[in-house]
C-alpha positions in Angstrom: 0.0 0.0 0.0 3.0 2.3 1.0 4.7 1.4 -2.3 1.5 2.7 -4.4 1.3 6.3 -2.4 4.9 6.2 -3.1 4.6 6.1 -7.4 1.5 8.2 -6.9 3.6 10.9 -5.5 6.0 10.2 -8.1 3.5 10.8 -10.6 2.4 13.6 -9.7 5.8 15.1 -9.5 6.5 14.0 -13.5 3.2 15.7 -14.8 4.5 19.0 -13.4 8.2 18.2 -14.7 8.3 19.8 -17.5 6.9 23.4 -16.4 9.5 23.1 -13.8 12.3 23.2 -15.7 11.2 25.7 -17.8 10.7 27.8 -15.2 13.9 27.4 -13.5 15.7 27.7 -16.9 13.7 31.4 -17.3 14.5 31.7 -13.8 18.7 31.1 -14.5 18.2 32.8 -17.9 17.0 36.1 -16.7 19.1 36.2 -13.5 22.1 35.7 -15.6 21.3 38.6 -18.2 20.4 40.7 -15.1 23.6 39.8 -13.5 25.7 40.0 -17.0 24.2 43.6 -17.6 25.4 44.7 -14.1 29.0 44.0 -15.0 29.1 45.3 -17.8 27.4 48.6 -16.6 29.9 48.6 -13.7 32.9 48.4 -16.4 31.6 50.8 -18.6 30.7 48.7 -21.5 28.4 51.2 -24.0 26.6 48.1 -24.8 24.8 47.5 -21.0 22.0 49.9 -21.6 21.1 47.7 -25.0 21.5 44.9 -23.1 18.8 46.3 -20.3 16.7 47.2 -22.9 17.0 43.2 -24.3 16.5 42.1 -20.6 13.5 44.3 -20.3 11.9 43.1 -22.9 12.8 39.4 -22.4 11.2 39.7 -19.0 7.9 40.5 -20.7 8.1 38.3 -23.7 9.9 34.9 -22.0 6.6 34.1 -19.7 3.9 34.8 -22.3 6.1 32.6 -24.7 6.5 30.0 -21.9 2.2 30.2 -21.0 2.0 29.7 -24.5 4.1 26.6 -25.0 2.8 24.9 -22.1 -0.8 25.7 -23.5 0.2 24.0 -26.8 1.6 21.2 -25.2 -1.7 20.6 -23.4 -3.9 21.5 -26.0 -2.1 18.9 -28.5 -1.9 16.1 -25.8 -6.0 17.1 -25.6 -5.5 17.6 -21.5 -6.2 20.7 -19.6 -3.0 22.6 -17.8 -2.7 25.8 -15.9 -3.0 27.7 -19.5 -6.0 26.3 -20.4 -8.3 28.6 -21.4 -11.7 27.1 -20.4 -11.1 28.0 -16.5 -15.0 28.2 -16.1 -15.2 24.3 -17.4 -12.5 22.6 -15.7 -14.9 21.1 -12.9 -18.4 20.6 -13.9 -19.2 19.7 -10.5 -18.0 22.8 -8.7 -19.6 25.4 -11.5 -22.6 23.3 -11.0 -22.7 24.3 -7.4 -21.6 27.8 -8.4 -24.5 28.5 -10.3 -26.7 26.5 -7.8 -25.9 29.3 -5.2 -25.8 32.1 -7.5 -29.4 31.3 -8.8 -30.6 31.0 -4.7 -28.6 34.2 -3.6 -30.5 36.4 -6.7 -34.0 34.5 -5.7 -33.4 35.7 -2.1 -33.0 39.0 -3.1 -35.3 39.8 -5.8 -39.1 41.0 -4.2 -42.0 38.9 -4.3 -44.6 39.9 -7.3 
């Protein structure tokens, strides 16, 4: 029984594998530009403020491009991920119950005819 919790948890940890070492590696990637451009800044180089301007806008640009990966991957593999877009269908049950209360709270508080 132990054993089967034990490649359960191990399961869960591989679906989530790749995102995490994306995101470490846009982690190490902008830390290291960041870092790089600070030297060079520090020594003078005429070339730090283009590469601030680079590292500005690859601080933007690398997230959406990783949401958007990670959304392909699931959308091709015809499973639902953190970049799905269908947030309001990812549990029927829940939305169900969601729309349950909504309906009672706006019957509660519309007047009597």
């Amino acid at each position: 029984m132990n054993d089967l919790k034990n490649l359960n948890d191990q399961n869960k940890d591989g679906k989530n594998y790749f995102r995490r070492v994306a995101a470490m590696l846009a982690i190490v990637l902008l830390a290291g530009l960041y870092i790089l451009t600070f030297i060079l800044a520090v020594l003078g180089d005429e070339r730090s403020t283009q590469l601030l301007r680079f590292c500005f806008g690859l601080t933007i640009f690398l997230p959406i491009f990783l949401w958007v990966v990670i959304w392909c991957v699931g959308f091709l593999r015809h499973k639902r991920t953190m970049a799905s877009l269908d947030i309001l269908n990812s549990n029927p049950e829940e939305r169900r119950k969601m729309e349950e209360a909504a309906a009672n709270v706006q019957k509660d508080n519309c007047p009597e005819e």
